[in-house]
C-alpha positions as CSV (number, residue, x, y, z in Angstrom):
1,X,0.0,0.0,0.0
2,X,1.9,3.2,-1.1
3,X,0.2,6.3,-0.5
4,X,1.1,9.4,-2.9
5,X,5.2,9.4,-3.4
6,X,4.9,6.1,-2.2
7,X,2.7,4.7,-4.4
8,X,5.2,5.7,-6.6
9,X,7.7,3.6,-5.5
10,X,4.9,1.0,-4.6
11,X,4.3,1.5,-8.8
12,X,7.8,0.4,-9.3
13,X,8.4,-2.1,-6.6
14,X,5.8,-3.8,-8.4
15,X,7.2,-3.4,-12.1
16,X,10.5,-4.6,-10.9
17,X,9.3,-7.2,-8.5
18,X,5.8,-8.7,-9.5
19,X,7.1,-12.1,-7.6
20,X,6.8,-10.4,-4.3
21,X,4.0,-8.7,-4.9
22,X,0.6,-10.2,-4.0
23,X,-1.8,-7.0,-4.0
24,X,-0.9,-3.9,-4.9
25,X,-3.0,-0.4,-3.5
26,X,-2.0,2.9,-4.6
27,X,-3.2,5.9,-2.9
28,X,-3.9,9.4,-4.4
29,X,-0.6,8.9,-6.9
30,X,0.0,9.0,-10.1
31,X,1.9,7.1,-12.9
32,X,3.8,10.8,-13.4
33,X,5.4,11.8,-16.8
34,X,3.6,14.3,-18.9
35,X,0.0,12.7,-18.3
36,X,0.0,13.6,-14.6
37,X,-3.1,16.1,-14.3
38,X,-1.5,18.9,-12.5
39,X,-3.0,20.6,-8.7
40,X,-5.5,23.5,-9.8
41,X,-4.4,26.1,-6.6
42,X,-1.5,28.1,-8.0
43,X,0.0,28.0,-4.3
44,X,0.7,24.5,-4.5
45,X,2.3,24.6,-8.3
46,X,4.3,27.6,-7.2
47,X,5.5,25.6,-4.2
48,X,6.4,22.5,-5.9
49,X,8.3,24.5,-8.8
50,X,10.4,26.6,-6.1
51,X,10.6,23.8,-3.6
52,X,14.3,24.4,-3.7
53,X,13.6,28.3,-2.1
54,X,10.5,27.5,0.0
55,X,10.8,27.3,3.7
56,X,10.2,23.9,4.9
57,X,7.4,25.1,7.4
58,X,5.4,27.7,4.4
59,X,5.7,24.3,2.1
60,X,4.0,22.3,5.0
61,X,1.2,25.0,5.7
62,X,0.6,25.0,1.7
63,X,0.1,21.6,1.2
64,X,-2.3,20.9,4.4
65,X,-4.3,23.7,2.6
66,X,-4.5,20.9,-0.1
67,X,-4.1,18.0,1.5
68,X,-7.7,18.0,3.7
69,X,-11.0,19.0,2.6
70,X,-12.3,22.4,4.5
71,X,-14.8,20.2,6.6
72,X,-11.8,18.2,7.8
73,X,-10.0,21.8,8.2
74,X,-13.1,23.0,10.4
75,X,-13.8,20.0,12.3
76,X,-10.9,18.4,13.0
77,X,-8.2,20.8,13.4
78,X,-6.7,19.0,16.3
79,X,-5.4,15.8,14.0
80,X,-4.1,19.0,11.8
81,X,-2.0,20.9,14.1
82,X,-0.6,17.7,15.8
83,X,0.4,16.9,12.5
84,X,1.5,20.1,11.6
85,X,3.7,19.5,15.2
86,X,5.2,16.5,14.5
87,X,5.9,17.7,11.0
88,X,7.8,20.8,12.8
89,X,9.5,18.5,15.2
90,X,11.1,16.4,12.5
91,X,11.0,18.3,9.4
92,X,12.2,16.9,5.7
93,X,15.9,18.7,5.3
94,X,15.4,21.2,2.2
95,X,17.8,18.8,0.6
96,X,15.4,16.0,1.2
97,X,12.4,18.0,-0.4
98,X,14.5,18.6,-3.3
99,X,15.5,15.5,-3.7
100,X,11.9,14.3,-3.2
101,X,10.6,16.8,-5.6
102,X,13.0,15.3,-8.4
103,X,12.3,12.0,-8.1
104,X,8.8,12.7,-8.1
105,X,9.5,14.2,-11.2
106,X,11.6,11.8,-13.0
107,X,8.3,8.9,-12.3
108,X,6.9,7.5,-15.4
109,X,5.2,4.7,-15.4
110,X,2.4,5.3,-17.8
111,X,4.1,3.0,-20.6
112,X,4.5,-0.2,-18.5
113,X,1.2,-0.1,-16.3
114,X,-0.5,-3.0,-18.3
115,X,2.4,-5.0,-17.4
116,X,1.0,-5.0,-13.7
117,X,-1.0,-8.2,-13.9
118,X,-1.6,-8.6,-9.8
119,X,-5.1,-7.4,-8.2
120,X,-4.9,-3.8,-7.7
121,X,-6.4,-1.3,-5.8
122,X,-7.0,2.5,-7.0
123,X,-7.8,4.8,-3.8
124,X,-7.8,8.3,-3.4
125,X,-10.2,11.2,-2.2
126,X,-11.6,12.8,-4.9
127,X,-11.2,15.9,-4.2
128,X,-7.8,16.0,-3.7
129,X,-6.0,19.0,-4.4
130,X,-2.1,17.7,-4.5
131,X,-3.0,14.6,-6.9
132,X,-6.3,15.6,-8.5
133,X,-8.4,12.2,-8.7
134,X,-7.8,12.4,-12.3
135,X,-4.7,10.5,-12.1
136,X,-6.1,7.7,-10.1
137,X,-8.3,7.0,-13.0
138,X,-5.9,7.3,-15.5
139,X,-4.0,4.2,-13.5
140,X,-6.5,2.3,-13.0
141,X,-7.6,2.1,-16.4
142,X,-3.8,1.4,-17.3
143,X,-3.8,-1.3,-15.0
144,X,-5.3,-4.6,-16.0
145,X,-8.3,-5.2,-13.5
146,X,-7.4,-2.7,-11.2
147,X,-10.1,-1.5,-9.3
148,X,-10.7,1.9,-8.3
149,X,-12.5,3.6,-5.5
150,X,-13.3,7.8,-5.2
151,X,-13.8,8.9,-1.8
152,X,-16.0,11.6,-1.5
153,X,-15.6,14.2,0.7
154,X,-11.9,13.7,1.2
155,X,-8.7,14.9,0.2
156,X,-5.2,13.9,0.0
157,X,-4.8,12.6,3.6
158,X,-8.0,10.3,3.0
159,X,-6.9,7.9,5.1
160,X,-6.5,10.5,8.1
161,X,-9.9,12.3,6.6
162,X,-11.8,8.7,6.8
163,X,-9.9,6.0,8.6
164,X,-12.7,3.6,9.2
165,X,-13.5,3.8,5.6
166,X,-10.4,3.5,4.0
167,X,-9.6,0.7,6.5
168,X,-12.7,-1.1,4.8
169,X,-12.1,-0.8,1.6
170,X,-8.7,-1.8,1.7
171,X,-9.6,-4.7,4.3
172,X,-12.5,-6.3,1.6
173,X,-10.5,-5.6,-1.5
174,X,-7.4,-8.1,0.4
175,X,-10.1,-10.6,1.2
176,X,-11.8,-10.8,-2.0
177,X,-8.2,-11.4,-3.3
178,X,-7.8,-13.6,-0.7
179,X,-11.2,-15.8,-1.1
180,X,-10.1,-16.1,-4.9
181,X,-6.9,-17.6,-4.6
182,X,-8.0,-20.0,-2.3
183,X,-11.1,-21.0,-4.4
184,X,-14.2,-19.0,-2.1
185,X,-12.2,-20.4,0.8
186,X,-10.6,-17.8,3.4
């Protein structure tokens, strides 16, 4: 389960290493290159194109702007400042965001999707504003099978937004897998 630059390298784990790989899920991500639908809010794209010159905490507060939906923002802004906290207590280096920033941009796995060939998962909140939803449809109708699941009223950190939720989805879509190998059996 890779969730955003994660899923990512989950994306290439699995390209690489099919053998190991039973499931695959891939939250809000994309399969990068020049088919990546881009964030709308000009904030974010001026962040991520002047990463190297943004302060670590400004690129922080600019992508929790993103990263939640405004309910989330109103109603649970206790989960965001401890975040926000931790974030501050250990923040990414600037060297590590840039470094970050160009792997990120160096991903492409649009080409080889179809090659993924184990059940896969497609998550993300759809209206995420980092990794528009956009892109999770564009992998999942790369990948063979996959199957692909908008959350509404969530955002980038949909599985902080709707724990329980995401939890389920993921939990069913393993079984199912599950009950198929072993022939309706778990």
């Amino acid at each position: 389960f890779g969730i955003s630059m994660g899923g990512m390298i989950a994306q290439e784990f699995a390209l690489r290493y099919p053998q190991r790989v039973k499931t695959l899920t891939l939250g809000c991500t994309n399969c990068g290159g020049p088919r990546t639908v881009l964030p709308a809010d000009p904030d974010v794209l001026k962040m991520l194109a002047n990463i190297d010159s943004m302060d670590v905490v400004q690129a922080a507060l600019t992508m929790t702007k993103v990263a939640v939906t405004p309910w989330f923002m109103r109603q649970r802004m206790n989960v965001l400042l401890e975040l926000n906290r931790l974030s501050s207590q250990h923040p990414t280096p600037q060297h590590g965001m840039v470094c970050q920033m160009a792997a990120i941009q160096g991903h492409d796995t649009y080409d080889r999707l179809p090659q993924l060939t184990m059940p896969t998962l497609v998550i993300t909140g759809k209206e995420d504003g980092l990794v528009p939803h956009e892109n999770s449809v564009t992998l999942a109708r790369r990948i063979p099978n996959a199957d692909l699941v908008l959350l509404a009223n969530a955002s980038h950190l949909f599985n902080i937004e709707l724990p329980v939720a995401t939890n389920e989805v993921v939990t069913r879509f393993i079984q199912r897998q599950r009950e198929w190998h072993n022939g309706g059996q778990s």
